[in-house]
C-alpha positions as CSV (number, residue, x, y, z in Angstrom):
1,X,-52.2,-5.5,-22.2
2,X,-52.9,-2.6,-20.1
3,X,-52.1,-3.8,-16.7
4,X,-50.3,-6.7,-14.9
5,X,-52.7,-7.6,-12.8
6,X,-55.5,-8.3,-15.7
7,X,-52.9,-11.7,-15.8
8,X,-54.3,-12.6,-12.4
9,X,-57.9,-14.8,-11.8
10,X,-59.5,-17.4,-10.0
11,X,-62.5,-19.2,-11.9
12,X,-66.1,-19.0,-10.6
13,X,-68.1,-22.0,-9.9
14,X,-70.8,-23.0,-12.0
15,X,-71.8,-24.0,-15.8
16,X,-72.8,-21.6,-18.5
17,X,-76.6,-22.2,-19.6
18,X,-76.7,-20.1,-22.6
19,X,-75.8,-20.5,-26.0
20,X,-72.6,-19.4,-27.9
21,X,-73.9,-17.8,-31.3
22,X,-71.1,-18.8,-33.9
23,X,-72.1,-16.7,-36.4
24,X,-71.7,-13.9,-34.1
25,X,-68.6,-15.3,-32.3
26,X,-70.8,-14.2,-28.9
27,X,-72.0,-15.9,-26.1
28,X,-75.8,-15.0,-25.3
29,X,-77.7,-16.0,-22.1
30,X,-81.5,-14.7,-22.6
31,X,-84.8,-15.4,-20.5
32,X,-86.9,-15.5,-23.6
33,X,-85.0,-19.1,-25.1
34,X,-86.5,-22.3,-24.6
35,X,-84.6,-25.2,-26.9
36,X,-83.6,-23.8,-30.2
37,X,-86.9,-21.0,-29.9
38,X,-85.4,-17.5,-29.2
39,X,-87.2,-14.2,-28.9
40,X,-85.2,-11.1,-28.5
41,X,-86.1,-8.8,-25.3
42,X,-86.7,-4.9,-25.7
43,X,-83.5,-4.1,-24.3
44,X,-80.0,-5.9,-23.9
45,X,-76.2,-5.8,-22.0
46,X,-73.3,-6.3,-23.7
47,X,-70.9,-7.3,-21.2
48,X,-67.3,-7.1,-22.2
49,X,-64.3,-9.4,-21.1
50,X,-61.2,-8.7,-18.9
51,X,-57.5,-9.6,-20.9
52,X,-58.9,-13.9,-21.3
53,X,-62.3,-13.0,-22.7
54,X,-64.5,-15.8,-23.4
55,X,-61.9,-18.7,-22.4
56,X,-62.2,-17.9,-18.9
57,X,-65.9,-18.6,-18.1
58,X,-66.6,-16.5,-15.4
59,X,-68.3,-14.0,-18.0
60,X,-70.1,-16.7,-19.0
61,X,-72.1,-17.3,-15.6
62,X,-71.5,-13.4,-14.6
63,X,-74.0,-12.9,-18.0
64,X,-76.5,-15.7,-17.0
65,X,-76.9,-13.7,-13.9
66,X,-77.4,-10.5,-14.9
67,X,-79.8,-12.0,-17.8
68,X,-82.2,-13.5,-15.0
69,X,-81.9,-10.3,-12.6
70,X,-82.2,-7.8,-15.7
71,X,-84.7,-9.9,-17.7
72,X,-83.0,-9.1,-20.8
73,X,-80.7,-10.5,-23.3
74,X,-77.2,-10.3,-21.9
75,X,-74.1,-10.5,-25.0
76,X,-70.6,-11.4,-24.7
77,X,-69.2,-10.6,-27.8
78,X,-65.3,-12.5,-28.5
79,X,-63.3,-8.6,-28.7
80,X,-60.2,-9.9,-29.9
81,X,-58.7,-11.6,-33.0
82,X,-58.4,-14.6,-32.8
83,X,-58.9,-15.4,-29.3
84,X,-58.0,-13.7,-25.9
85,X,-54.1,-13.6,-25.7
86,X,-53.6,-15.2,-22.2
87,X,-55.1,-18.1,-21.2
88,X,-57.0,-19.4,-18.6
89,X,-54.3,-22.0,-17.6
90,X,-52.1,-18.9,-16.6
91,X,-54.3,-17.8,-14.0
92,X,-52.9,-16.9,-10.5
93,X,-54.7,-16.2,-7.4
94,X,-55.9,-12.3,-7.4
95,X,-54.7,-10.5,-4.4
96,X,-56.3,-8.7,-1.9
97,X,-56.1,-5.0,-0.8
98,X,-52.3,-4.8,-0.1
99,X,-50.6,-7.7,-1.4
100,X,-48.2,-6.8,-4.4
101,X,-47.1,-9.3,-7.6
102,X,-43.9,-11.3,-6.9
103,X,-40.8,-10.6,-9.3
104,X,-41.7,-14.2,-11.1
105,X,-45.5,-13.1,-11.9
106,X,-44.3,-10.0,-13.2
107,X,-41.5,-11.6,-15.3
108,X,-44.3,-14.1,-16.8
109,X,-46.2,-11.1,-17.5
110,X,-43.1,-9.7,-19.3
111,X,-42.7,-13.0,-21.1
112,X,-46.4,-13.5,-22.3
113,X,-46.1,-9.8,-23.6
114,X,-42.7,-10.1,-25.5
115,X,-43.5,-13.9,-27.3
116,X,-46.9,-13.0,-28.3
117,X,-46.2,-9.3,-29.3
118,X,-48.4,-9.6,-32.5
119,X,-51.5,-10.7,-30.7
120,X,-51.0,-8.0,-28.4
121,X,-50.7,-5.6,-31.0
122,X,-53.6,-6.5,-33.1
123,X,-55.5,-6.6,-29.5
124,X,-55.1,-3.1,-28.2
125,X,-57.9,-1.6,-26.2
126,X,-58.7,0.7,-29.6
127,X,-58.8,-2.3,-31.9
128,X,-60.9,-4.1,-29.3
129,X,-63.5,-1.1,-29.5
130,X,-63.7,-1.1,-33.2
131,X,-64.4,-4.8,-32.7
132,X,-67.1,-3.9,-29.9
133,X,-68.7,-1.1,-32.0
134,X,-69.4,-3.3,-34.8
135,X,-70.9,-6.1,-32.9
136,X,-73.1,-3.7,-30.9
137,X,-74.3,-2.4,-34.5
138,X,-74.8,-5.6,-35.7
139,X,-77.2,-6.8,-33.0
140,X,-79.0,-3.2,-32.0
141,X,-80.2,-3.5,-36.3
142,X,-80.9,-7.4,-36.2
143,X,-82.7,-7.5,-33.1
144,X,-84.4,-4.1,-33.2
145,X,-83.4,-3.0,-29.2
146,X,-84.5,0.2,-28.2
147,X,-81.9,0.3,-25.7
148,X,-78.4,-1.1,-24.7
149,X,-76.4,-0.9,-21.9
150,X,-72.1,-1.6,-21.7
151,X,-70.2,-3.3,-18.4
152,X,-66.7,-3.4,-19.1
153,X,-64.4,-5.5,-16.8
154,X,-60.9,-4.7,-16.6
155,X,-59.7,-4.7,-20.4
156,X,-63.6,-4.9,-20.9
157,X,-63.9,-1.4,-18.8
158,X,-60.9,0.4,-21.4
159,X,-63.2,-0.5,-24.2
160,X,-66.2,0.4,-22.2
161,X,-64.5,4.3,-22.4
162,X,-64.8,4.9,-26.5
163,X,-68.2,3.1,-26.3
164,X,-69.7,5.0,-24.1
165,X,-68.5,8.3,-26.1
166,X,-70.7,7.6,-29.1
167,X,-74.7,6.9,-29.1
168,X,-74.1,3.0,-29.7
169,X,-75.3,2.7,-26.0
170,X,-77.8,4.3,-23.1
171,X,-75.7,3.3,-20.3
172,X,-72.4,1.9,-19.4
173,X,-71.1,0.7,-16.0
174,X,-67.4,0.0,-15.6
175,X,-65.5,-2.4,-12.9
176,X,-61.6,-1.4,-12.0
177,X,-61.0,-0.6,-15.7
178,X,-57.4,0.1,-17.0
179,X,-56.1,3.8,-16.8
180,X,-57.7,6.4,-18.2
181,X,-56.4,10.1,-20.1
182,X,-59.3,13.3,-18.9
183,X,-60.0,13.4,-22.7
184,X,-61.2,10.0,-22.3
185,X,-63.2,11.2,-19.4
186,X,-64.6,14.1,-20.9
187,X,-65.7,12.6,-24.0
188,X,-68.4,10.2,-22.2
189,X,-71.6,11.2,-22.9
190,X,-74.2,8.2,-21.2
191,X,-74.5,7.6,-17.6
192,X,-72.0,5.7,-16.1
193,X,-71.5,3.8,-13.0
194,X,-67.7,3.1,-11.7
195,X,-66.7,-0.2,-9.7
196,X,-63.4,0.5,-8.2
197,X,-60.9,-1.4,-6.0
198,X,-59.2,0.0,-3.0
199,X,-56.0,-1.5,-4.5
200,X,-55.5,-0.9,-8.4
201,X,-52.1,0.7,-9.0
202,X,-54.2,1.6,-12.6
203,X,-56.2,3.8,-10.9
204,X,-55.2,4.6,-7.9
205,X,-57.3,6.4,-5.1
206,X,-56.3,10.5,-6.7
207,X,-57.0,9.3,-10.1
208,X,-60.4,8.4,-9.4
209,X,-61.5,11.6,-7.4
210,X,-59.5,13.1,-10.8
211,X,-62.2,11.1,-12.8
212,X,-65.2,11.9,-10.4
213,X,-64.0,15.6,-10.5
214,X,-64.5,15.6,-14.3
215,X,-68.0,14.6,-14.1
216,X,-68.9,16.8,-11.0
217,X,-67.6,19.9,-13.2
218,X,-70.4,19.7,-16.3
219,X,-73.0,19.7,-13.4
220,X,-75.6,22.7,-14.6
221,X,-74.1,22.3,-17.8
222,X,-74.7,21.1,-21.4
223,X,-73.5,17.7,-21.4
224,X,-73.6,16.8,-17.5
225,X,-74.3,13.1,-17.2
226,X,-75.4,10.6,-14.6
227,X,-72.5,8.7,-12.6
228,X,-71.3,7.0,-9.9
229,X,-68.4,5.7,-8.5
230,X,-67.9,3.0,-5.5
231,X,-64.7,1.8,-4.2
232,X,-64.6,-1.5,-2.7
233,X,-62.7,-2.4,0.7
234,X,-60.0,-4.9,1.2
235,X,-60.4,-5.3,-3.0
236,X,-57.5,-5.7,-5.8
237,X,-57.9,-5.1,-9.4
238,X,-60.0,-8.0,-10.9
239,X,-62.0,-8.8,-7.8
240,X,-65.7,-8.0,-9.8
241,X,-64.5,-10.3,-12.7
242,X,-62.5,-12.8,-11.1
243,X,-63.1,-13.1,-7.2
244,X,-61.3,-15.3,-4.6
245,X,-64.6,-15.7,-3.2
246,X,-62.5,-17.9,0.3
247,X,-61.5,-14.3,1.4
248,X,-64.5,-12.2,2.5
249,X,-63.9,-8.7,1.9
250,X,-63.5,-10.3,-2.1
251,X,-66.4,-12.0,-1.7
252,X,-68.1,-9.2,-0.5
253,X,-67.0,-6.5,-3.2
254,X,-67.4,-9.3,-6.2
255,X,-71.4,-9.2,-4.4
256,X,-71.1,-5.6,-4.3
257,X,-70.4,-4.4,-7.7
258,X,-72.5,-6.9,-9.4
259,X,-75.4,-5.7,-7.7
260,X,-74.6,-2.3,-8.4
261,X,-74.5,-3.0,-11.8
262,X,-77.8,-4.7,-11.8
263,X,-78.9,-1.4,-10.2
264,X,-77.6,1.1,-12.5
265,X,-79.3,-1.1,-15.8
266,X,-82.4,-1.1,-13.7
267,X,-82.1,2.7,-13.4
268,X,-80.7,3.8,-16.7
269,X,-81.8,1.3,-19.0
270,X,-85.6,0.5,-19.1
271,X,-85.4,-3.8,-19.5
């Protein structure tokens, strides 16, 4: 797992109203389906999962959203083998700007990591990404899309880095991702769009002006590409993915960053 505070959630209200694609292992929420009649759109988001992946559902309704905002097929493809390693019945309450993990939460983490060791091992952000790559070749030949973008929450946003280094996608948009090496940096090559919280020990305030630097640097040069990056108020990591939407500055960045996601698709990727 790359951080302890990916072992941290709160679920989001609502049921999913798209379809899970067993064939694909993928759930798929799309404005062109009516019953069992389907028609893919031009263009599509692959939205990948924090450290619970599809057995928390909050990516579930976070796609339905974005499908009706974006107009476009919106993908969440199942990254890890078998499953997600933690599950959604070992959710606590995220925190707030501020608030640290107790000794007992971060013992639990420690005892999730050391009995399942093997699924943590075969679920490492690089395995993940080969997983990612694949399904995002898979659907861009099936379905024909002349464009696809990437959001990558938490875990999601550490895949979201090798993606966005290849051509597999236009556009990429990341929301308080794990930690990050320059090379990782350096290697992007789409526009990208950063969703930060003001508390993330993973990426702390220096290491995202370190990041932002980075980009600023290949301005006027071969390679420069578009980017952003927003920090939240009063935020923790997880608050865009899993939000304790009772406290308001939570509330307000979960709001926040989803629109600016929904902003950066509209901008970068042509739905």
């Amino acid at each position: 797992m790359s951080c302890p505070n990916c072992v941290r959630g709160v679920v989001l209200p609502g049921e999913p109203e798209g379809t899970m694609r067993t064939d694909l292992d993928a759930y798929l929420a799309s404005p062109n389906k009516s019953g069992d009649q389907w028609t893919p759109s031009t263009h599509a988001v692959v939205l990948l999962t924090d450290i619970f992946g599809l057995k928390l559902v909050n990516c579930k309704i976070m796609a339905d959203r974005f499908s009706r905002e974006l107009g476009c097929d919106v993908w969440v493809p199942n990254i890890f083998d078998p499953e997600a390693p933690v599950g959604v019945d070992e959710l606590e309450l995220p925190d707030r700007a501020g608030v640290k993990m107790s000794w007992g939460a971060i013992f639990r983490l420690v005892w999730i990591a050391a009995t399942r060791l093997p699924t943590v091992l075969r679920n490492t952000p690089t395995k993940a990404s080969a997983r990612a790559e694949q399904f995002i070749e898979r659907i861009r030949s099936d379905y024909k899309y002349t464009g696809v973008g990437a959001v990558g929450y938490c875990f999601g946003g550490s895949v979201v880095y090798k993606i966005a280094s290849t051509s597999l996608v236009e556009t990429a948009v990341v929301a308080h991702p794990g930690g990050f090496s320059d090379e990782q940096v350096k290697a992007i090559r789409v526009p990208i769009s950063w969703a930060l919280a003001e508390d993330d020990h993973g990426i702390p305030q220096k290491k995202a002006d370190q990041a932002e630097a980075l980009f600023a640097e290949r301005k006027g040069k071969e390679g420069y590409v578009d980017y952003e990056f927003k920090v939240y108020p009063g935020t923790a990591h997880g608050f865009a993915a899993r939000p304790n939407l009772a406290v308001p500055e939570v509330k307000a960045g979960y709001e926040g960053a989803f629109e600016q996601a929904v902003g950066w698709f509209k901008k970068t990727l042509t739905t």
